[in-house]
C-alpha positions in Angstrom: -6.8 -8.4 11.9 -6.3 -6.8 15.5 -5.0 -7.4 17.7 -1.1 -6.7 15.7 1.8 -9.3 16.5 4.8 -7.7 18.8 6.6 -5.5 16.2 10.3 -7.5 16.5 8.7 -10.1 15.5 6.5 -8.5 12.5 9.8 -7.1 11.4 11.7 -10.7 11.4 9.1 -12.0 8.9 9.0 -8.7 7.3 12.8 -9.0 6.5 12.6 -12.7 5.5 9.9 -11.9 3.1 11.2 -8.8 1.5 14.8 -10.3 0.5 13.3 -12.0 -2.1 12.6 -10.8 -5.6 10.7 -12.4 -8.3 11.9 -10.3 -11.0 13.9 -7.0 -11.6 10.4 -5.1 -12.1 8.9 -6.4 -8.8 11.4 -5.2 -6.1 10.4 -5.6 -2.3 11.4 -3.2 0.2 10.1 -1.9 3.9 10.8 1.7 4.3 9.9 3.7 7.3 8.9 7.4 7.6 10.3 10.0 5.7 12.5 7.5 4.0 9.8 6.5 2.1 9.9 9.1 0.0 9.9 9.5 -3.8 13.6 10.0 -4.1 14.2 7.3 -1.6 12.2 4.5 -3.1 13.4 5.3 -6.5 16.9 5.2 -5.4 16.9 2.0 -3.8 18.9 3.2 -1.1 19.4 0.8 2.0 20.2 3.1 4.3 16.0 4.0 4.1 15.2 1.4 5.9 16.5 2.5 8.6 14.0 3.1 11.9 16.1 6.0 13.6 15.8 9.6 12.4 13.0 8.6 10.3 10.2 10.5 11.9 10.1 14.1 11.6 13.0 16.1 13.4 15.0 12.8 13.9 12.4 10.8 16.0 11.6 7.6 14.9 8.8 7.0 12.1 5.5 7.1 12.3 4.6 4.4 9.8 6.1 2.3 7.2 5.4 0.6 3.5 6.5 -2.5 2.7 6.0 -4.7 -0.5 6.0 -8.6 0.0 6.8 -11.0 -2.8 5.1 -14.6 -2.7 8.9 -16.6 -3.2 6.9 -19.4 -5.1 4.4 -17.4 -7.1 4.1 -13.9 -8.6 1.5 -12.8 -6.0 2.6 -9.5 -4.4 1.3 -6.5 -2.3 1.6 -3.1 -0.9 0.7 -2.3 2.5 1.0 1.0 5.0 1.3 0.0 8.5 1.4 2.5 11.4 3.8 2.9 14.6 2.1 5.4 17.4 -1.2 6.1 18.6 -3.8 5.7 15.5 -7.5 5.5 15.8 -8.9 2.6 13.4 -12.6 3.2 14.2 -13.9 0.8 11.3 -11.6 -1.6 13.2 -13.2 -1.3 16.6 -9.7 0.5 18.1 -10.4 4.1 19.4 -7.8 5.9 20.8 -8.4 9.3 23.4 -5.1 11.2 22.2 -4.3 10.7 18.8 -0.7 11.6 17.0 -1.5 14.3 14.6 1.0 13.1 11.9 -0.9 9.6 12.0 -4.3 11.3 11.7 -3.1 12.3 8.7 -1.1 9.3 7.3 -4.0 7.2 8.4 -7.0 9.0 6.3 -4.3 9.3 2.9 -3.8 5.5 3.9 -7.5 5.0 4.1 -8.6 6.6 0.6 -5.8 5.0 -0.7 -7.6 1.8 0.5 -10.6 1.9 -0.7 -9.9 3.7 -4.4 -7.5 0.7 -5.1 -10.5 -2.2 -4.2 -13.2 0.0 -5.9 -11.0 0.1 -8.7 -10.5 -3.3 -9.0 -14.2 -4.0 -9.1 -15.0 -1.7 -11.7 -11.7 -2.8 -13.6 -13.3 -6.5 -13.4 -16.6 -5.1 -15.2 -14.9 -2.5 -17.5 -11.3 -2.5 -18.9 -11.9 1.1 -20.1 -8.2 2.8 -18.5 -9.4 5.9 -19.2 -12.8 5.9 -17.4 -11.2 3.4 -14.9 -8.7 6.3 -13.8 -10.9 9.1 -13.7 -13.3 7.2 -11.3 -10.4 6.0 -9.0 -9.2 9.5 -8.2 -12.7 10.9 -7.6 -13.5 7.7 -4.9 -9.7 8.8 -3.6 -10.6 12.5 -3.7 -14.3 11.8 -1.7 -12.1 9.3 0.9 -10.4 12.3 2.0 -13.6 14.8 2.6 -15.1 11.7 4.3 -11.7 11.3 6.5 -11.5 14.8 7.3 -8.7 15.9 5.0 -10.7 18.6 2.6 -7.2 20.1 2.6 -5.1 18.0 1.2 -7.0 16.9 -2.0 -5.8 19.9 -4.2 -1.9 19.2 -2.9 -2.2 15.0 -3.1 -3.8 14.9 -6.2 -0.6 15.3 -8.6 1.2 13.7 -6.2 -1.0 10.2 -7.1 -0.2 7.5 -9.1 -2.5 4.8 -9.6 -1.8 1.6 -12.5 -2.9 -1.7 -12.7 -0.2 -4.1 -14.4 -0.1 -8.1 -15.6 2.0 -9.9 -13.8 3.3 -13.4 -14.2 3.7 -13.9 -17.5 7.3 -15.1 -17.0 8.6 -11.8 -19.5 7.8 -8.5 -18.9 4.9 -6.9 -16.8 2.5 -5.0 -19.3 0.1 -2.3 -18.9 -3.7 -3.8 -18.9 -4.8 -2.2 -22.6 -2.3 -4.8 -24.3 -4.0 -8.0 -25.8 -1.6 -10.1 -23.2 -3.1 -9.1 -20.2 -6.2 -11.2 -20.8 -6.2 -14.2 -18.7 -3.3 -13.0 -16.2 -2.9 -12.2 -12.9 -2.7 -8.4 -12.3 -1.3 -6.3 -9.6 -3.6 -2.6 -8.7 -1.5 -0.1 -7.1 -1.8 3.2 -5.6 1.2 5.7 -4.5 0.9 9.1 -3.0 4.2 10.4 -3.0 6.0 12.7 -0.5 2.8 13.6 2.3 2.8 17.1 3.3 1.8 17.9 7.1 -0.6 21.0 6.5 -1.9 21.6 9.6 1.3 21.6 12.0 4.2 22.1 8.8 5.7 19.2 10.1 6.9 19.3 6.2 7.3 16.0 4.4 5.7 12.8 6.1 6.5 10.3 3.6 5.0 8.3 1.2 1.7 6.0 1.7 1.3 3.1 -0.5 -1.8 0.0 -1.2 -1.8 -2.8 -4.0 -3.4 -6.2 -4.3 -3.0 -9.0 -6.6 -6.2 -10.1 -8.5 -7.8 -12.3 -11.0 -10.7 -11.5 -12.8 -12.7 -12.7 -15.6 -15.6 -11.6 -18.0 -17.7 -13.4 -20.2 -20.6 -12.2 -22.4 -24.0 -13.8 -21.6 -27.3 -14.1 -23.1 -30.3 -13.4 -20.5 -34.0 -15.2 -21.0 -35.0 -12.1 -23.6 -32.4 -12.5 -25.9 -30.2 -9.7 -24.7 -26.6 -9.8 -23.6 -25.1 -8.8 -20.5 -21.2 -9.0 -19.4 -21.0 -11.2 -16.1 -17.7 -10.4 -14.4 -16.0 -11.2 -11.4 -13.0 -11.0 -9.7 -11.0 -12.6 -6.7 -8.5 -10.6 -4.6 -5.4 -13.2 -4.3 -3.6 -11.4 -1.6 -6.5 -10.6 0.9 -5.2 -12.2 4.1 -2.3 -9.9 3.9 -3.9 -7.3 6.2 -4.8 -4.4 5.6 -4.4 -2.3 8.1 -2.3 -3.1 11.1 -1.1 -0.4 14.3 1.9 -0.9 17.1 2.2 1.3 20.0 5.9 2.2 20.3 8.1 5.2 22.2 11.7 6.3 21.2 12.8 3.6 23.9 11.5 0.9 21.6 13.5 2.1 18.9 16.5 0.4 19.7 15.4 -2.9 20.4 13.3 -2.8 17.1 16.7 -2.1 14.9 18.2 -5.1 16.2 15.2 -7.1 15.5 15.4 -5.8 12.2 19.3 -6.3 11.9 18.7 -9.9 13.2 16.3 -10.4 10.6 18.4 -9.7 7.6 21.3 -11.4 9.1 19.0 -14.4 9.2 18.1 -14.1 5.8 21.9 -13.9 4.1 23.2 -16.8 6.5 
């Protein structure tokens, strides 16, 4: 997972992979910093993906979401990736001086992490939406005590979306309480639109974003007593997409990442 590839290169493939869609409802993208906002994303306006003047007062971003579309299948993800100092402790990287606009990105990121994967195992033992929901945004609320972001759970919780979606079916995507999502590939997402900076009112950060792609199954069994039992399981299909992923970069890196960018799209359309 560490250490990350050079960034012009990371943003080549990015840009090869992105270009192609499946289907109108599963658009890719790569959006960076304040352009990955609400309005932005549902607008799907190119000039977002733009580098410059994406960071807060016109410097460059401090992170970026991408979605990547499988051309051959109907696997997708969602991942946040980060461009600055961050500290990834779990990941065994432990920076002195960190940005205080990725502390903050990095615990949303964090809780958005692990309320997605704990809600795909309890999805893959209970397909109660209701419950399944409820759960989600308590693991997501206790992510941010545990990151250090107390704060920011009263002003992030409306701002939350979380769904999990079939995919694949060659029609439609449909929400997972319709009788056609049995046996089909789903898609768990989480959003957290339009990130505040509290501490520093830095204002709007941008938007953090996680989904995986995932098959489950559940069968009832009958134990040695008599009694039944539901035996589940589940296999996360997009898992050596990583998760998390850091590049060190100054605002004299910024120029020679845009082409590398601009050269990967070219590449794409010749």
């Amino acid at each position: 997972m560490f250490p990350a590839p050079p960034l012009s290169l990371s943003l080549i493939h990015i840009s090869l992979v992105v270009c192609v869609c499946v289907c109108a409802s599963m658009q890719p993208f790569v959006l960076f910093g304040v352009h990955s906002s609400k309005q932005c994303i549902e607008e799907n306006n190119e000039s977002c993906s733009s580098l410059k003047n994406s960071g807060h007062g016109g410097s460059h971003a401090r992170h970026l979401v991408l979605q990547c579309i499988c051309p051959k299948s109907f696997l997708l993800c969602t991942r946040t990736y980060f461009l600055g100092r961050a500290t990834f402790p779990h990941l065994g990287n432990n920076e002195q001086e960190e940005d205080p606009v990725l502390r903050v990105l990095h615990g949303v990121y964090k809780a958005t992490v692990e309320a997605v994967l704990f809600g795909i195992s309890l999805y893959s033992q209970s397909d109660n939406i209701t419950k399944l929901s409820k759960e989600v945004e308590e693991i997501f609320l206790s992510s941010l005590d545990n990151n250090g972001l107390p704060t920011y759970k009263d002003v992030l919780l409306p701002k939350m979306d979380f769904y999990i979606i079939t995919v694949g079916d060659g029609k439609r995507n449909v929400p997972v309480d319709e009788e056609a999502h049995h046996f089909s590939l789903k898609n768990a997402k989480m959003t957290v639109w339009d990130v505040p900076d509290l501490d520093h009112g830095m204002g709007i950060l941008g938007s953090v974003m996680f989904s995986e792609t995932f098959l489950d199954s559940r069968i009832t069994a009958r134990d040695s007593d008599g009694s039944h039992y539901m035996n589940s399981h589940h296999v996360v299909l997009t898992v050596s997409i990583p998760r998390y992923a850091n590049w060190k970069i100054g605002e004299t890196d910024v120029s020679d990442l845009e082409n590398s960018w601009k050269l990967g799209k070219v590449s794409h359309e010749t």
